[in-house]
C-alpha positions as CSV (number, residue, x, y, z in Angstrom):
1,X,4.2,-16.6,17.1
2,X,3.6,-13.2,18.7
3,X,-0.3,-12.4,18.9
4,X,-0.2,-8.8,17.9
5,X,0.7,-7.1,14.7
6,X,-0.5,-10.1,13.0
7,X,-1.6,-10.6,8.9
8,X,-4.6,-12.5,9.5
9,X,-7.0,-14.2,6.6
10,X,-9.5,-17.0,6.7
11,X,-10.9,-19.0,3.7
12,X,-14.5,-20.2,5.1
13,X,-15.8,-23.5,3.1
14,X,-19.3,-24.5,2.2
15,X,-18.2,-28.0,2.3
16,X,-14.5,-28.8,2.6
17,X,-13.1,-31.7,0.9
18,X,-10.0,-33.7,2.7
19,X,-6.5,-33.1,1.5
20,X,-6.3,-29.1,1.3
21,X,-4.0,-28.4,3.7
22,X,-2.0,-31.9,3.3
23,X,-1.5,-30.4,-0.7
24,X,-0.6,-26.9,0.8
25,X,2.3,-28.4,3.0
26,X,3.6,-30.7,0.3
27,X,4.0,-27.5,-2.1
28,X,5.6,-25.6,0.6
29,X,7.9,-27.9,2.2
30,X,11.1,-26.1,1.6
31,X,9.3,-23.1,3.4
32,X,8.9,-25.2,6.8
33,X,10.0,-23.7,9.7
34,X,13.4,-25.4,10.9
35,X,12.1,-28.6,8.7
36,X,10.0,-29.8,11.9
37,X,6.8,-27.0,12.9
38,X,4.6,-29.4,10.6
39,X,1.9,-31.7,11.7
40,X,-1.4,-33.1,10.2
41,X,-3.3,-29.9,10.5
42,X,-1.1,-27.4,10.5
43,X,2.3,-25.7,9.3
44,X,4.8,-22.6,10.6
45,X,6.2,-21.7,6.7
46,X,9.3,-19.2,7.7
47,X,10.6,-17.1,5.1
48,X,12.5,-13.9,4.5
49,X,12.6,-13.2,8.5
50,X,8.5,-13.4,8.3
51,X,6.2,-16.6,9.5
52,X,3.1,-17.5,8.3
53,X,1.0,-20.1,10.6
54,X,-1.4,-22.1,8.5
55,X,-3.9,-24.6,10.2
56,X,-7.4,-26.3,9.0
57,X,-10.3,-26.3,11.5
58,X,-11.8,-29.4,9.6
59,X,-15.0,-29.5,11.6
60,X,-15.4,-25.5,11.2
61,X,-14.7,-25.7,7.5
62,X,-12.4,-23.3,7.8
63,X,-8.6,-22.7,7.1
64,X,-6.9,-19.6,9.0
65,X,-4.0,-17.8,8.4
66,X,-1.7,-15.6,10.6
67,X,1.7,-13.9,9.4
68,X,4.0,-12.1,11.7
69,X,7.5,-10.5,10.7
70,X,9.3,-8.1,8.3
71,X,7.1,-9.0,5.0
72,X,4.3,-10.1,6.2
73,X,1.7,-9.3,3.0
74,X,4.6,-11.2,1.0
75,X,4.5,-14.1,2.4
76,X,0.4,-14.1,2.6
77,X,0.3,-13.6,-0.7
78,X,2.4,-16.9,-2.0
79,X,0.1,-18.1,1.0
80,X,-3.1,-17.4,-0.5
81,X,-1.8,-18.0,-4.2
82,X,-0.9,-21.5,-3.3
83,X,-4.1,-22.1,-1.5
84,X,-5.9,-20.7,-4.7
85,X,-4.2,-23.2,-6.8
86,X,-5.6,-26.0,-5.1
87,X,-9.0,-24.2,-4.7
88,X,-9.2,-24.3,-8.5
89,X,-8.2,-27.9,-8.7
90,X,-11.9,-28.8,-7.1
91,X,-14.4,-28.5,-9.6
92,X,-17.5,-25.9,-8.2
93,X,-15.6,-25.5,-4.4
94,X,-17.5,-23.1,-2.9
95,X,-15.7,-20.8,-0.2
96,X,-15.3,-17.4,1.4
97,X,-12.0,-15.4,1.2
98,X,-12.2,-13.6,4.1
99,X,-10.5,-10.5,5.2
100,X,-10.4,-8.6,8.5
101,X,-11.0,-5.4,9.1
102,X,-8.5,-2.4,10.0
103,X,-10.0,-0.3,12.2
104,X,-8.5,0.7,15.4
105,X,-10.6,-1.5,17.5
106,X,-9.9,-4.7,15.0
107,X,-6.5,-3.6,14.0
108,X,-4.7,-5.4,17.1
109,X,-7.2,-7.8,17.6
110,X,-6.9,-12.0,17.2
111,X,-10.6,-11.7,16.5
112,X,-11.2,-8.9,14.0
113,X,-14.3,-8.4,12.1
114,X,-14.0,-10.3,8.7
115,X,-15.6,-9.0,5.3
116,X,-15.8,-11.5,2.5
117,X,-13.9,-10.7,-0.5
118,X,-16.1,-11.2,-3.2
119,X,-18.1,-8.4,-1.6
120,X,-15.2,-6.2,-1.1
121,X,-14.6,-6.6,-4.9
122,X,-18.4,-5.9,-5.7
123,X,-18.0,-2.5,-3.8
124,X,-14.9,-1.6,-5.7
125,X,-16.3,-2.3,-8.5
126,X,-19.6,0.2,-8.0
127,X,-17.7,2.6,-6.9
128,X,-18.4,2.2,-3.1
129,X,-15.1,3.0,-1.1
130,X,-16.5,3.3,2.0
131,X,-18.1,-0.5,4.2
132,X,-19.0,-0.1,8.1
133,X,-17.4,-2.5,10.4
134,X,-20.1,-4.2,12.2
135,X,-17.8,-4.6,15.4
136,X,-16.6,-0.5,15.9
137,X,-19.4,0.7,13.0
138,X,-16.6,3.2,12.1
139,X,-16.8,3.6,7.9
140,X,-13.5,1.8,6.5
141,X,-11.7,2.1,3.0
142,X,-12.8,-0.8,0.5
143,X,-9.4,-0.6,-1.0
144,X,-7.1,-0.2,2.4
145,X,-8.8,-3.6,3.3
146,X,-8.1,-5.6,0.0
147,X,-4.6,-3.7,-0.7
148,X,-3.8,-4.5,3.9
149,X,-3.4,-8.6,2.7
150,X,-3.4,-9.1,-0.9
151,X,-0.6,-7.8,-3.9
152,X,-1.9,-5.3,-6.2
153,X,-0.6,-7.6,-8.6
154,X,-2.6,-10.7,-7.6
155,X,-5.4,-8.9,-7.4
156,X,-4.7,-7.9,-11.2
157,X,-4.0,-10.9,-12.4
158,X,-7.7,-12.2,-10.5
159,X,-9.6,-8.9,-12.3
160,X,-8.1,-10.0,-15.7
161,X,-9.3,-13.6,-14.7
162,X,-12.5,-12.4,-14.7
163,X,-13.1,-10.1,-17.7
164,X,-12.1,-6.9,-15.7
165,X,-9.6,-4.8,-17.1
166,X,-8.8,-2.6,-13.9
167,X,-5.8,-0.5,-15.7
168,X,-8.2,0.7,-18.4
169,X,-11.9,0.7,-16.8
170,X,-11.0,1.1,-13.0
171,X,-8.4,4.5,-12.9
172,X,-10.0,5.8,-10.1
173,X,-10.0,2.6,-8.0
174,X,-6.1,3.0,-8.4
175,X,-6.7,6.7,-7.5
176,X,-8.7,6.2,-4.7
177,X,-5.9,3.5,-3.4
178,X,-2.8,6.0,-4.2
179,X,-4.4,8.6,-2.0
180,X,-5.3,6.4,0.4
181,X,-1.4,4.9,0.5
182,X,-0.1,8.3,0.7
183,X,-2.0,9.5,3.0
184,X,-0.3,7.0,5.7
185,X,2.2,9.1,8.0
186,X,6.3,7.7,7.9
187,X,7.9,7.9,10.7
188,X,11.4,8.7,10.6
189,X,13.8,8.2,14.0
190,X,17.3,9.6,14.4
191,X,19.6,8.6,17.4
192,X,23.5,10.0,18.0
193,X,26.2,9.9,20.9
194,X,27.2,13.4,21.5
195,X,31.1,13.9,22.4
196,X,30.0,13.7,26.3
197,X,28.4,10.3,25.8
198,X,24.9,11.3,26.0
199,X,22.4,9.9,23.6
200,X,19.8,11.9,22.1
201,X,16.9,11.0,19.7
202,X,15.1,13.6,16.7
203,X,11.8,12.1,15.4
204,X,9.0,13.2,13.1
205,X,6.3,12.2,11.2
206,X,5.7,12.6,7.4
207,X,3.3,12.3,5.0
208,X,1.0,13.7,2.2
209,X,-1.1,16.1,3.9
210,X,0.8,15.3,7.5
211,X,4.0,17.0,8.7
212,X,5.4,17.5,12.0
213,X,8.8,19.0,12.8
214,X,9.4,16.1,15.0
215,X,10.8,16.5,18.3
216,X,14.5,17.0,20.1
217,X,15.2,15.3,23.2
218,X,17.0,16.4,26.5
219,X,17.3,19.6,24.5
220,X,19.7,18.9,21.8
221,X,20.3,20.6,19.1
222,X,20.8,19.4,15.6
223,X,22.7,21.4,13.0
224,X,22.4,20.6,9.4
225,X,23.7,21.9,5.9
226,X,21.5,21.9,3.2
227,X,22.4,22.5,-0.4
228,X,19.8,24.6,-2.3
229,X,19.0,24.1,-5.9
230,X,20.4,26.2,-8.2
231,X,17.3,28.5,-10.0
232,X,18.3,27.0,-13.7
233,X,17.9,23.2,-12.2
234,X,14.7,24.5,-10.8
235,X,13.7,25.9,-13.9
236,X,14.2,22.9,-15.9
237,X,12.1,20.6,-13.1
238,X,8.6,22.8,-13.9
239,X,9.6,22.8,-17.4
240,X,9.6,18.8,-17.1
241,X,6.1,19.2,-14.5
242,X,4.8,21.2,-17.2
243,X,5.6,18.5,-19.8
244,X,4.0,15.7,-17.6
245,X,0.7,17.9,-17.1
246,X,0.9,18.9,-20.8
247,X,1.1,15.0,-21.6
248,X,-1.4,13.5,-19.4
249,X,-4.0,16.5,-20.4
250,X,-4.0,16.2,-23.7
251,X,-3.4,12.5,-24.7
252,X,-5.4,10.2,-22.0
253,X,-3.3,7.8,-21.9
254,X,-3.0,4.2,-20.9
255,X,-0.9,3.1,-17.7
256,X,1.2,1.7,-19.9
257,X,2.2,4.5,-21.4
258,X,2.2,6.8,-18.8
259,X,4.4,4.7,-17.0
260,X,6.4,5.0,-19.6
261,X,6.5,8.7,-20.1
262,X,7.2,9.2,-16.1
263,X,10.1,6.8,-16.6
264,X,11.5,8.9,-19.6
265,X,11.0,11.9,-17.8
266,X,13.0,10.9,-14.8
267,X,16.1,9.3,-16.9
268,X,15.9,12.7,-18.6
269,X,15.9,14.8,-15.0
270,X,16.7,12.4,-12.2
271,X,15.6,15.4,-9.6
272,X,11.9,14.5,-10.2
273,X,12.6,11.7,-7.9
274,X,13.2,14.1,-5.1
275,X,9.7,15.9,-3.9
276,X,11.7,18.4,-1.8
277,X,13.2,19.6,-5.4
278,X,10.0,19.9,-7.1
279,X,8.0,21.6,-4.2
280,X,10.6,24.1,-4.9
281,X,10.5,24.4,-8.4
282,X,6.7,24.7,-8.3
283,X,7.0,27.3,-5.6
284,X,9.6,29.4,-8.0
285,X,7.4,29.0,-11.2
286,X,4.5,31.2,-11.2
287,X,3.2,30.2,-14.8
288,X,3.0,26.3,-12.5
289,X,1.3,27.2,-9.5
290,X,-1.2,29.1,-11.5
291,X,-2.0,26.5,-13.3
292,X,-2.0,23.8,-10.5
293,X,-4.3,26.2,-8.7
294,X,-6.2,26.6,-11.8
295,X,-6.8,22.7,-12.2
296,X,-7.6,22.0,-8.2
297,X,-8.4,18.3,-8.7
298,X,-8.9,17.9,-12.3
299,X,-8.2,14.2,-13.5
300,X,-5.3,14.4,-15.2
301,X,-3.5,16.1,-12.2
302,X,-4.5,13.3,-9.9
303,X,-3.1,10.3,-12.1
304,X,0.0,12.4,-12.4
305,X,0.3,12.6,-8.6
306,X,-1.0,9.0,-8.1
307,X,1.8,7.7,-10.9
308,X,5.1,9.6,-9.8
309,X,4.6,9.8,-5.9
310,X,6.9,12.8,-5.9
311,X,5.2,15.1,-7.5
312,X,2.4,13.7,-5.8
313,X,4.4,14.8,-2.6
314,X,5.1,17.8,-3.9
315,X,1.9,19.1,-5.1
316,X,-0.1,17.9,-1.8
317,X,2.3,20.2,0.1
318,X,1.9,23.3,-2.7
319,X,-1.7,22.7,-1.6
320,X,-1.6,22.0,1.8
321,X,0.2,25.1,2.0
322,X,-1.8,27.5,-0.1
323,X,-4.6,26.5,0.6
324,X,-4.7,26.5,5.0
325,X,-7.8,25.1,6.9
């Protein structure tokens, strides 16, 4: 395996009975690597165009895991859900989940700083976002680490395990996550022959709260034809907006049910999936900005934007754009 842009987790033990990772290999066999990367330490898993290298350090008391490939959180997640099983099979095992940091220093590194999870979970759950990597001291998202290697829905499942109901009791935790997700830049590449056999490249970079226009090389020029909205179909995307806002002011409601209302809202206007048409239908309704103006942050506006990422989208821009450093 390639030693950079690796998924790296390590379960530290206080004392570490024999068997753990024989058990591991025997309930993912099928996963083995060409059926022969398998020895009495150790296992390459290969999956889904993404390997996962397990090994026990037996006289560290110490298990390691690094994933490279396409889905790499995927695959550590049946990783460490497998490894959890088998935890819970040893009555009072007492380990560290550890998970390394995402700095820029440890990012790349085979030897990041770790922090253990149980203390990750401890911040989240008194509302401390922020931990300082004791290797580049830079102040790093609580909920970028946990969300970097393990499923939101394993990490649901664990919080339910343990009294916590994060849907109804944790909203901004979630909150905190979404903006933190969207605020990651997408790059997006475009390559084409022209008739003379040159290649040329357009790139840019998107995001919530990050735009460039990308750039044209060897000077081409890229011609495009857009088709506009009509005002009516605008009109009826704030009316929906306004609908949403109207909904999640007055009522509270669960995530359940809020997931439910988004999805009845888009089956009724399938353009609220596009954040290009609701930017615009915000910036034509003057009864909507006012009011998104009006409600800056206000709590409801941000579990609209964190539950339907397009209007997230959209509403980030309307901000970004009325409101100019």
């Amino acid at each position: 395996m390639k030693a950079n842009n690796n998924l790296i987790l390590r379960y530290a033990y206080k004392f570490m009975p024999k068997g753990i990772i024989t058990q591991f290999i025997v309930a993912m066999h099928k996963y083995i690597d060409q059926q022969k990367y398998v020895w009495k330490s150790g296992v390459i898993l290969n999956k889904d165009q993404t390997k996962a290298e397990v090994i026990e350090y037996y006289d560290k008391r110490e298990i390691k895991i690094r994933v490279a490939g396409r889905h790499k959180r995927d695959i550590l997640t049946e990783v460490t859900y497998e490894l959890d099983k088998i935890h819970n099979s040893y009555k009072a095992l007492e380990y560290s989940k550890l998970i390394p940091c995402n700095c820029q220093r440890c990012k790349d590194s085979q030897e990041p700083y770790f922090y253990r999870f149980d203390v990750l979970r401890k911040f989240v759950a008194d509302r401390q976002y922020r931990i300082q990597c004791q290797e580049s001291y830079q102040m790093i998202n609580v909920l970028g680490l946990i969300y970097d290697v393990i499923d939101s829905n394993q990490l649901n499942e664990k919080a339910k395990g343990d009294g916590i109901e994060i849907y109804s009791q944790h909203i901004p935790d979630i909150l905190e996550l979404a903006r933190l997700e969207s605020s990651r830049p997408i790059t997006v590449e475009n390559k084409f022959v022209a008739s003379g056999g040159n290649t040329y490249q357009q790139s840019g970079t998107f995001g919530i709260g990050h735009m460039s226009g990308g750039t044209i090389e060897e000077g081409a020029q890229v011609a495009a034809v857009i088709n506009e909205p009509q005002p009516k179909k605008l009109a009826e995307v704030a009316a929906e907006i306004q609908n949403l806002l109207n909904y999640f002011e007055q009522n509270n409601p669960t995530i359940i049910e809020a997931q439910q209302m988004v999805k009845t809202a888009t089956e009724r206007q399938p353009e609220l999936k596009n954040a290009k048409i609701i930017e615009e239908a915000i910036q034509a309704t003057p009864t909507l900005k006012q009011r998104l103006r009006a409600a800056g942050e206000a709590a409801y506006v941000e579990t609209v934007k964190m539950l339907f990422p397009p209007v997230g989208v959209a509403i980030e821009a309307f901000t970004a754009w009325n409101n100019p450093e």
